[in-house]
Z-matrix of the N, CA and C atoms (Angstrom, degrees):
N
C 1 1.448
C 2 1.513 1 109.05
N 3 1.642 2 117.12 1 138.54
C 4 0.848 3 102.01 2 -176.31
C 5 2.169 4 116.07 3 -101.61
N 6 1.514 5 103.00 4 154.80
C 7 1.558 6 102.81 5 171.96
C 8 1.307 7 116.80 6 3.00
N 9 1.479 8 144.11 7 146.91
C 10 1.237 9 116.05 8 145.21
C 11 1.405 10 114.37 9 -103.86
N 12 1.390 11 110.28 10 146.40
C 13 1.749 12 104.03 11 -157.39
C 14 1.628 13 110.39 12 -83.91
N 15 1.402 14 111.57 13 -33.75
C 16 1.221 15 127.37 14 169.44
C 17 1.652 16 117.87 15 -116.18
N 18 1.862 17 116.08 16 132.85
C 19 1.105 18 110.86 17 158.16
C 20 1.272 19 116.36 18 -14.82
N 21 1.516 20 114.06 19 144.68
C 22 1.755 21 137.65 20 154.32
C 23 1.685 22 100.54 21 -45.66
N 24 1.338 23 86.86 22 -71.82
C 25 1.806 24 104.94 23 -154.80
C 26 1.885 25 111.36 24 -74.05
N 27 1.371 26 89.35 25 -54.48
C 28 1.916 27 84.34 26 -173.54
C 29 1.382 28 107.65 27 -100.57
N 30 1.104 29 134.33 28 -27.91
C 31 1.983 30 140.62 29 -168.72
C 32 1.543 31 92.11 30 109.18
N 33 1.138 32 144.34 31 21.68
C 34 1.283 33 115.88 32 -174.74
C 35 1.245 34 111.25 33 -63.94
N 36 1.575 35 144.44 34 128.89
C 37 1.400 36 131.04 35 163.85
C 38 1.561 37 122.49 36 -50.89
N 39 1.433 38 110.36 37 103.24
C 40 1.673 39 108.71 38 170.88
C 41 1.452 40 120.36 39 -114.11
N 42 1.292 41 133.38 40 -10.34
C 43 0.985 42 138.37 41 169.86
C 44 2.057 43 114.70 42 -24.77
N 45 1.162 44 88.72 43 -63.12
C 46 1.511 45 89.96 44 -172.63
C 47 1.499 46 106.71 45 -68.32
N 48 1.390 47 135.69 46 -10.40
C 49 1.503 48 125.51 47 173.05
C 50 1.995 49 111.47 48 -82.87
N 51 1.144 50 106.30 49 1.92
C 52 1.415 51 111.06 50 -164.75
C 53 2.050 52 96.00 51 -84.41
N 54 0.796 53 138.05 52 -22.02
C 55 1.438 54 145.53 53 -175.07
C 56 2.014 55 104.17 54 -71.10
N 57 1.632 56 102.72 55 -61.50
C 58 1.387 57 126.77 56 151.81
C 59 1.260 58 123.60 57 -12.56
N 60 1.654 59 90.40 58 -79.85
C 61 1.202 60 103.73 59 -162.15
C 62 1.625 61 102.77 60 -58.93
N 63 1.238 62 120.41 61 -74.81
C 64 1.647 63 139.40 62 171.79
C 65 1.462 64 110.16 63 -7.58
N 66 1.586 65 127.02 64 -43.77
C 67 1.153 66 147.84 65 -122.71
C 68 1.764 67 69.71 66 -118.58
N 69 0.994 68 121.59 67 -59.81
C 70 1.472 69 113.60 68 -156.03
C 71 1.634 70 112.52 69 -87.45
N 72 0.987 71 108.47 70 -10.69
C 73 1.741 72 127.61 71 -171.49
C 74 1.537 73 95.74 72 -95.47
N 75 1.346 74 123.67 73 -51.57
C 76 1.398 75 124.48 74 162.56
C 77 1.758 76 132.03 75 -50.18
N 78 1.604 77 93.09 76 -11.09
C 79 1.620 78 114.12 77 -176.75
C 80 1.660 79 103.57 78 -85.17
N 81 1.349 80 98.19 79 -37.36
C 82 1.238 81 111.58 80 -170.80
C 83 1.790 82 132.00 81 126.77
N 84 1.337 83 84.10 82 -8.09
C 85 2.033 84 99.78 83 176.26
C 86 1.605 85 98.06 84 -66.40
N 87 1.218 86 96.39 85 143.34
C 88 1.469 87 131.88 86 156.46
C 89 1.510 88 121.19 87 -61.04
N 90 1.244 89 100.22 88 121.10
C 91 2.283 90 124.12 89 -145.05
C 92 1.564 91 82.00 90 -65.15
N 93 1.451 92 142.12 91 -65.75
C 94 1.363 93 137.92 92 -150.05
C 95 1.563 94 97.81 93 -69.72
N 96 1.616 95 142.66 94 -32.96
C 97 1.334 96 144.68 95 173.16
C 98 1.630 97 105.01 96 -58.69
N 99 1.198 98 108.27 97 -47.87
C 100 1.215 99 121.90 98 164.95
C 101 1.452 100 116.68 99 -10.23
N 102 1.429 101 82.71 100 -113.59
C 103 1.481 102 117.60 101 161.36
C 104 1.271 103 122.53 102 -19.04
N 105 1.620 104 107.97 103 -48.14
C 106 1.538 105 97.13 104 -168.93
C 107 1.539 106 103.57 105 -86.87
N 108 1.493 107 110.69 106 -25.15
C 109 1.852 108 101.49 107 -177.73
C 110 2.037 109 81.25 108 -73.40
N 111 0.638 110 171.40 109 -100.91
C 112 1.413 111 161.54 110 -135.12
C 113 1.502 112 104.27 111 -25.40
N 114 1.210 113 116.06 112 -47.10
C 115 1.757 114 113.39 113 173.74
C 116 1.899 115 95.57 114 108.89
N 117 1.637 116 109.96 115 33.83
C 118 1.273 117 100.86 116 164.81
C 119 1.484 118 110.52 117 -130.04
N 120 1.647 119 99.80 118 97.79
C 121 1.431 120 125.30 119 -179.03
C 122 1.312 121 100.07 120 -81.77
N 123 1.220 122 158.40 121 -58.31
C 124 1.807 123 152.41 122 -175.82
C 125 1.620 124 103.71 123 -55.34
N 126 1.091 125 96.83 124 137.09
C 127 1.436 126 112.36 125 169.89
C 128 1.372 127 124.67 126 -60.22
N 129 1.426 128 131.90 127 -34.71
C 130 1.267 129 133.92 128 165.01
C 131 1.215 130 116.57 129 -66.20
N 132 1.629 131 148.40 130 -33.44
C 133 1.014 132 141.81 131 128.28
C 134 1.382 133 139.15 132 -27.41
N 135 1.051 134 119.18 133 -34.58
C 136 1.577 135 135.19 134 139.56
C 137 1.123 136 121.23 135 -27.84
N 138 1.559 137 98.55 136 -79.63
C 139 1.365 138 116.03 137 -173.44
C 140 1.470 139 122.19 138 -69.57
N 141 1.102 140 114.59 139 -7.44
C 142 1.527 141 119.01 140 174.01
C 143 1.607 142 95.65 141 -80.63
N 144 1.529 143 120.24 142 -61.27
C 145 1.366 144 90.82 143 -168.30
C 146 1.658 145 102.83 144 -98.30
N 147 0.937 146 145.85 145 29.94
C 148 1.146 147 129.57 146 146.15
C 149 1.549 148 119.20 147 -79.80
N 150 1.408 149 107.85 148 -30.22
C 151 1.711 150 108.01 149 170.74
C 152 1.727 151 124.22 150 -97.73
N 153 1.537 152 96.63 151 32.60
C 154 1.617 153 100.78 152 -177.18
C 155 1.100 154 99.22 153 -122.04
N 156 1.756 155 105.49 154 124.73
C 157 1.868 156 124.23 155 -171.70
C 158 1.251 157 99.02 156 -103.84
N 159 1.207 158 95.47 157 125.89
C 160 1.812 159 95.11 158 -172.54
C 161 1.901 160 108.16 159 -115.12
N 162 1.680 161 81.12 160 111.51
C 163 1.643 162 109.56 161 -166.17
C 164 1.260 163 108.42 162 -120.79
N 165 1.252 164 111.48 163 35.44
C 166 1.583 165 110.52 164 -177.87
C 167 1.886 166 106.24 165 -88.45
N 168 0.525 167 133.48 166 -29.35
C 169 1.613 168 149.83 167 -176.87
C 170 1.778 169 105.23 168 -62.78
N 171 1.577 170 96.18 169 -46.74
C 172 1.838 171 117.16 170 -171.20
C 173 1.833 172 88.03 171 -84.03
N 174 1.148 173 142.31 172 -71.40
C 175 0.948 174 129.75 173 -175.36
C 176 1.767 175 134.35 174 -55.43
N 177 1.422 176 92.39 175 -22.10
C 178 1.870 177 98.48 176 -177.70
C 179 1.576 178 81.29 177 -79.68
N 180 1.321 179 158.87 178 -40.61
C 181 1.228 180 133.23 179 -151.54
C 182 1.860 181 103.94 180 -55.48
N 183 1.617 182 120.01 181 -13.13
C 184 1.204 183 98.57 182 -153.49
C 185 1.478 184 91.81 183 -100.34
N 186 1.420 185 137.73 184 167.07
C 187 1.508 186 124.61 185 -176.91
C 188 1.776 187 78.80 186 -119.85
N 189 1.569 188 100.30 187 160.55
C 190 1.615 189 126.79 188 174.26
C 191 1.385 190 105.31 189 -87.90
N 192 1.539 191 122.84 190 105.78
C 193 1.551 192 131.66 191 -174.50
C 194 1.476 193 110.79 192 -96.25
């Protein structure tokens, strides 16, 4: 799946915090510290990238025949 570039719920643009975020969650910080130094206080912003599995890598292996 790919990024989502804009919030679900309001349009907020989040796309470009998803690189960030990953980078810092992989460090070892805690996802809600995260998030909020990112500047995503609404819950639907949250929840977009906290519930986005990023399987784009696992899925391009297959080609469309």
């Amino acid at each position: 799946m790919i990024i989502p570039v804009r919030c679900f719920g309001c349009g907020k643009p989040i796309g470009q915090m998803w690189e960030e975020y990953k980078k810092r969650i992989s460090s070892g910080e805690e996802a809600g510290k995260v998030l909020t130094d990112l500047g995503l206080e609404r819950y639907c912003c949250r929840a977009a990238l906290l519930g986005h599995a990023d399987v784009l890598e696992e899925v391009s292996k297959f080609k469309k025949s």
